[in-house]
C-alpha positions, 0 to 999 in steps of 0.5 A: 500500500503506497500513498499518491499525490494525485491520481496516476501522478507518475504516469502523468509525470513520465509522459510530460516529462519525458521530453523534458529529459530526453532532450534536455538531461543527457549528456549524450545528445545534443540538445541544448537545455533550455536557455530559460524557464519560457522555452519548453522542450517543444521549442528546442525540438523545434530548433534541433530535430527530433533527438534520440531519447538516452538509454535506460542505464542513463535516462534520469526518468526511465531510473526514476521509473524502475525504482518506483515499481513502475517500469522493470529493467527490462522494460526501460531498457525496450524503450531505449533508442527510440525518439522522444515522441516514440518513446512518449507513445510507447510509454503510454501503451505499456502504462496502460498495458500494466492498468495504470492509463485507461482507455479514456486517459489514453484518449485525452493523452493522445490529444494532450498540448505540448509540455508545459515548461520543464521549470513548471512542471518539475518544483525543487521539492516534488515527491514522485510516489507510485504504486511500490511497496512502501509502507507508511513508516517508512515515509518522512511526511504525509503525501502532498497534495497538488495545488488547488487550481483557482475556482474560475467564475464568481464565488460559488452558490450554496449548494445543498446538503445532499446525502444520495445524490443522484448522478452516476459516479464517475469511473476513477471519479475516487481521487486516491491519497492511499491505492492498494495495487492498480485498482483499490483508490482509497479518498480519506475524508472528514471533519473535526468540529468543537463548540461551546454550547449554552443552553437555558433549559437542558433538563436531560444532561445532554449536549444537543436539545430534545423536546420538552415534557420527556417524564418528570423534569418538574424542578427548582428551575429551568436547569441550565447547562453549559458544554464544551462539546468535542465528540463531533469528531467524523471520519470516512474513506470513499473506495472504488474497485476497478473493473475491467468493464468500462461500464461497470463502477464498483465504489464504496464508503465506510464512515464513522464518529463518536457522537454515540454512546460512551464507553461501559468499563470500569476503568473508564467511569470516572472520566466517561465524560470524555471517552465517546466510543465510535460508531458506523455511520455509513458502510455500504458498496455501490455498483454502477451499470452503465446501459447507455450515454443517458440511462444506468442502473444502481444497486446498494448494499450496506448502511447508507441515508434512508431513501424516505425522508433522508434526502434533504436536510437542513445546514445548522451546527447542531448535528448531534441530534440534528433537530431531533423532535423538531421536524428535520426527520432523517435516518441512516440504516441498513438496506438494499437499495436499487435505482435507475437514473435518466438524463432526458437532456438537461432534466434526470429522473430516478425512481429508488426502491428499498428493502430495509430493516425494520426499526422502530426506536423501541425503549428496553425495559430490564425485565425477563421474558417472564417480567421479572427485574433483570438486574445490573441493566442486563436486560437493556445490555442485550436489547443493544446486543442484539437490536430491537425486535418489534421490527424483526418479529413482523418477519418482513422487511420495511418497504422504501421509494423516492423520485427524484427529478433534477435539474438547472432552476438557475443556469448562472456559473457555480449554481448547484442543480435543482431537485424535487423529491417525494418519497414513502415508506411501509412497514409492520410493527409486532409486538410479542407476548410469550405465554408465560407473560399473559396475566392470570386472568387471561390465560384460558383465552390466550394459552399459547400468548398473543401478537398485535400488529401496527403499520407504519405509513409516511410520505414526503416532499421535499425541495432543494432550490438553489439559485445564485441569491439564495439557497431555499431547502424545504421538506414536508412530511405526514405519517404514523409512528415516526419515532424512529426517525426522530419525528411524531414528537418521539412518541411510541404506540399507545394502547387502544383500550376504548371499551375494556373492562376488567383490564391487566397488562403484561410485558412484550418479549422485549421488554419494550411494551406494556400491553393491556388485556380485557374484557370486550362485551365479555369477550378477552382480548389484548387491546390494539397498539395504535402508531401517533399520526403526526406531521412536520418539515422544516425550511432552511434558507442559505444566503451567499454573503460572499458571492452578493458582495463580489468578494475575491474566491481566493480572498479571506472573504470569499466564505461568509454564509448565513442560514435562517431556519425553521422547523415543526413536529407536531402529533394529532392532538387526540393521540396525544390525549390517549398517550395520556397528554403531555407534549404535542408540538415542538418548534425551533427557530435557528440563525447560523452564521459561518466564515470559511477561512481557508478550505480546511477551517471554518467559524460558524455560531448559531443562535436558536430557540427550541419551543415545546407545547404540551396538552392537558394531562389526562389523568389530572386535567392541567398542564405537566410540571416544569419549574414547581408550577403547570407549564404549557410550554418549555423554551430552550435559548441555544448559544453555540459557537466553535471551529470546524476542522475539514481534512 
């Protein structure tokens, strides 16, 4: 495994420079070197004939080349003899022979201009690495990277965030820092990110906002909190496996952060605080088949963005949660994925369709299958372990499409393409009694147990507008039990217990779920477990400051940015009511402000406000308790401010 400076560096620096040394380096020829940095190889061929290229044993290049893996000595000595532009044309043919060139490098090659400047193209401290076997220890420094060319045109647009872009990806679009032989390109990528957070009411302990109402949280005041949060830390490499079909695009991502949970070990206890662990985000491969010049199709397998709702998401430093309860509605989780995409010329339509594990964000309770106490949280330990299973027991998949259509709403340079989306998503919630959980009562009519099922149904719209003034993203969603993915206020299924009598309740196999048995017309029966219908979305408006004020893009002001933003999540208020009341609506309002300074750190702080409305509880008629007194509703005054690291 070797590290590249860029892609097929060498290859490209053999061909270009070829003439440089073979006309001017050798003392066996009799070119003359250039007389100035502003006559190129070009010229002096120009002026003196075609000059023969030096043997292999002296040729500074072909040496360079053998040493590196590239060439054998075989092989440098074939070249031998030839002319500058022989030698040039048969480079190109055995580095393509060995699958370091395409057929498309080879193509833009052959009709490449006249060599740059030997002044130019060769700097006192350039570092040649090919594919040897070179480890990383045994390098001096980190591979360098060639110098970004300056962007041409104005100061670029926003462009939205956006998680499953649609466009094909390019063969050999995965510009390698680390290549495993000729066909594995490795692109490292990520950010680090530390914020100082204030927060007026921060009930729950943690460094992002939740909605209000979560239990009882009646206390001496509104409990605030301050944090230095540094567990944004996210890291991921891109892949791409060649394949000996041009039309064929084998690519992948792996990509994780410690965001999640902390470590559990005795030895980390004191200073937990600290000590995130990491966990995947993203791990999936990608094939690519392209059928024609506009149509090709696509196949995902792994952990990717979910395509119900995922698609659009909002630009805000909060990323923890990332509007969690405040109508942002996201989530990633493992599926197959499978697309075609169609490019009528200007406008391209792809229809996704999903088969994905079904999740529905259950909370463990540390019980037995047989209800009793389970002690020293065993029983949340192999809830975690093993995963959820009110999803699974449905024994069938989630069922997830999107349609996306894209194109040019604003046709001015650097302007990102348009999309509008819709997207949907089915599946089925079991929950478990075993046998011995059934109530005593119940028994004779449920000897063997019993199994309840509840649907999920949601749909979205969602649009991605930018324009060379502003940027707008905006997304609406409708469905039940969105828990799972960070809408319907969190809200889990309630009991439907309209006309029981004689009730007892028993725990699901889980642990997750209290059932509740009755009688019906004299009838027993297990009640129904019904999903909270609720509705939200958000709009996120980006504003190029830079780009309005005509800024300089290689000045320090070409990367100021503002973003307004708001969102809502709201459950029907009459299943709220038999939840038991208690939070119903939640809404945010955020002003974020970033400055790029370079392409590796930006400045960014975001002033929000998080609001959380609650209903009457059922069972004492008044609003929850907050501050020692009913409160209709909670506000959160978020400050959060800090560097953000890209690499």
């Amino acid at each position: 495994m070797t590290y590249k400076s860029a892609r097929f560096l060498p290859a490209v620096l053999a061909i270009f420079l070829l003439p440089v040394f073979a006309a001017g380096s050798d003392s066996n020829n009799n070119s003359p070197a250039p007389k100035n940095a502003n006559e190129s190889s070009a010229d002096i061929k120009a002026n003196n004939g075609t000059a023969p290229a030096a043997n292999a044993a002296n040729d500074p290049l072909l040496k360079l080349l053998v040493s590196k893996g590239v060439l054998s000595a075989s092989e440098a000595g074939s070249l031998a003899g030839s002319s500058s532009g022989e030698m040039r044309d048969r480079l190109l043919s055995l580095l393509k022979d060995k699958g370091i060139l395409s057929a498309d490098d080879l193509s833009a090659l052959h009709t490449a201009p006249s060599p740059a400047p030997a002044a130019a193209l060769v700097p006192a401290t350039l570092e040649i690495n090919t594919v040897s076997p070179v480890t990383t220890a045994q390098r001096t420094g980190p591979p360098q990277t060639p110098p970004t060319p300056a962007p041409s045109g104005p100061i670029a647009a926003i462009a939205p965030i956006r998680t499953m872009p649609i466009t094909p990806p390019k063969r050999e679009g995965v510009l390698p820092s680390i290549s495993i032989g000729n066909n594995v390109h490795i692109q490292p990528y990520g950010f680090y990110k530390t914020t100082a957070v204030y927060d007026t009411s921060s009930p729950y302990g943690n460094d992002f906002p939740l909605p209000g109402f979560i239990g009882d949280i009646n206390g001496p005041d509104k409990i605030p909190e301050f944090h230095i949060k540094t567990r944004a830390l996210r890291v991921g490499s891109k892949f791409e496996w060649l394949d000996k079909s041009e039309n064929i695009t084998v690519t992948g991502a792996l990509e994780l952060d410690f965001e999640g949970n902390f470590s559990r070990a005795n030895n980390r206890n004191i200073s937990s605080i600290r000590s995130n662990a990491p966990q995947i985000r993203l791990g999936y491969g990608r094939l690519d088949w392209k059928l024609s010049d506009k149509t090709s199709l696509n196949f995902l397998g792994g952990q990717d963005w979910t395509p119900f709702g995922s698609s659009t998401l909002p630009n805000l430093i909060e990323t923890t949660g990332l509007g969690v309860g405040f109508g942002t509605l996201y989530e990633r989780d493992p599926q197959f994925r499978f697309g075609i995409n169609h490019n009528f010329g200007g406008f391209s339509l792809e229809p996704d369709f999903a088969v994905v594990l079904p999740s529905f964000g259950n909370l463990p309770t540390d019980i037995t299958a047989a209800g009793a106490v389970v002690p020293n949280g065993e029983g949340i330990g192999n809830q975690l372990g093993f995963g959820e299973r009110q999803g699974t027991d449905s024994g069938r998949p989630e069922l997830q499409a999107r349609l996306v259509a894209q194109f040019q709403l604003d046709h001015a340079a650097n302007v990102a393409p348009a999309q509008l989306i819709v997207s949907g998503v089915q599946s089925q919630r079991d929950v478990v009694v075993l046998a011995s959980a059934v109530p005593t009562a119940f028994k004779g009519a449920f000897p063997t147990g019993a199994r309840i099922s509840s649907d999920r149904k949601a749909w979205t719209a969602e649009a991605q507008l930018p324009t060379r003034w502003f940027t707008l993203v905006a997304k609406y969603y409708n469905g039940s039990d969105l828990r799972y993915y960070f809408a319907g206020q969190i809200l889990g299924p309630f009991n439907d217990t309209t006309g029981l009598t004689g009730t007892a309740t028993a725990q699901s196999i889980d642990g997750s779920t209290t059932t509740v048995f009755g009688l019906r017309n004299g009838i027993p029966v297990i009640a129904n477990s019904l999903p909270p219908r609720s509705q939200g979305g958000f709009v996120n408006l980006g504003l190029p400051l830079s780009r309005w004020a005509n800024a300089d893009p290689q000045g320090r002001n070409a990367g100021w940015q503002m973003y307004f933003h708001y969102g809502y999540d709201q459950v029907l208020a009459r299943d709220v009511r038999r939840e038991g009341g208690g939070r119903e609506k939640g809404d945010v309002g955020a002003v974020t402000l970033f400055y790029k300074l370079n392409p590796y750190v930006t400045f960014a702080v975001e002033e929000s406000l998080y609001t959380t409305r609650a209903l009457p509880l059922t069972a004492t008629g008044k609003f929850p308790l907050f501050e020692g007194r009913p409160n209709r509703e909670v506000n959160d005054f978020r400050s959060e401010i800090g560097p953000i690291f890209t690499f």
